[in-house]
N, C-alpha and C positions, 0 to 999 in steps of 0.2 A: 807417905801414902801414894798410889801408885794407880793410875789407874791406866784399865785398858786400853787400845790402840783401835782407833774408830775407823772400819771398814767404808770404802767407798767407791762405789763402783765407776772405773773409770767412763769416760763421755767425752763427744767432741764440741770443746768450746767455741771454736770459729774454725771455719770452711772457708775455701775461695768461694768468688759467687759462680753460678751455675752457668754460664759463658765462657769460665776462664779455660775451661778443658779445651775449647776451639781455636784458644789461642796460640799462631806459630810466630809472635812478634818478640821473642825471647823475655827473659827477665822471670820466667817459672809462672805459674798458676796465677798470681797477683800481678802480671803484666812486666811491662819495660820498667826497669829501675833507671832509680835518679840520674844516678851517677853510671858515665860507662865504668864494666873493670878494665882490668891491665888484661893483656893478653894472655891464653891459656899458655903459651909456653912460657911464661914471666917478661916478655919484653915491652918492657914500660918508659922505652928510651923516646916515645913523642914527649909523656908526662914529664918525664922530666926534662927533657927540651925546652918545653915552655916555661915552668915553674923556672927553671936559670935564666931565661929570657927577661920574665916579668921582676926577676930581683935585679939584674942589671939595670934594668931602665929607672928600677925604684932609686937604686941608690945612685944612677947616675944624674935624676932630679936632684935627691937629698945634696949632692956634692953642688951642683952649681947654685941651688940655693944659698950654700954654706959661702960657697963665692961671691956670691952675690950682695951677702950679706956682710962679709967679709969688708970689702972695696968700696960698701958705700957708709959704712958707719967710722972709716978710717980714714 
């Protein structure tokens, strides 16, 4: 059995709010986004600058921990 396909006329569910048109602080209708993006030409070589930054230092905690721990349990 088969039935017809229920017509609906489209509508707009959510709008930005009525301010947002005045806004030149980037990030589109809804304002400044969370996160900056990567540059339009693709160069995202800060981001990952830091991101190899903050893993060096991680693991060079983890390592003298491991020394650490190492030297005084022996």
């Amino acid at each position: 059995m088969k039935f017809p396909r229920e017509k609906r006329e489209s509508r707009t569910v959510v709008a930005p709010p009525p301010e947002a048109g005045r806004r030149v602080d980037g990030g589109g209708a809804w304002g400044p986004t969370q996160f900056d993006l990567p540059d339009q030409n693709g160069s995202n070589s800060q981001a990952i600058l830091i991101v190899a930054l903050v893993g060096v230092v991680v693991l060079l905690i983890i390592a003298a921990l491991w020394v650490l721990a190492y030297f005084q349990f022996t």
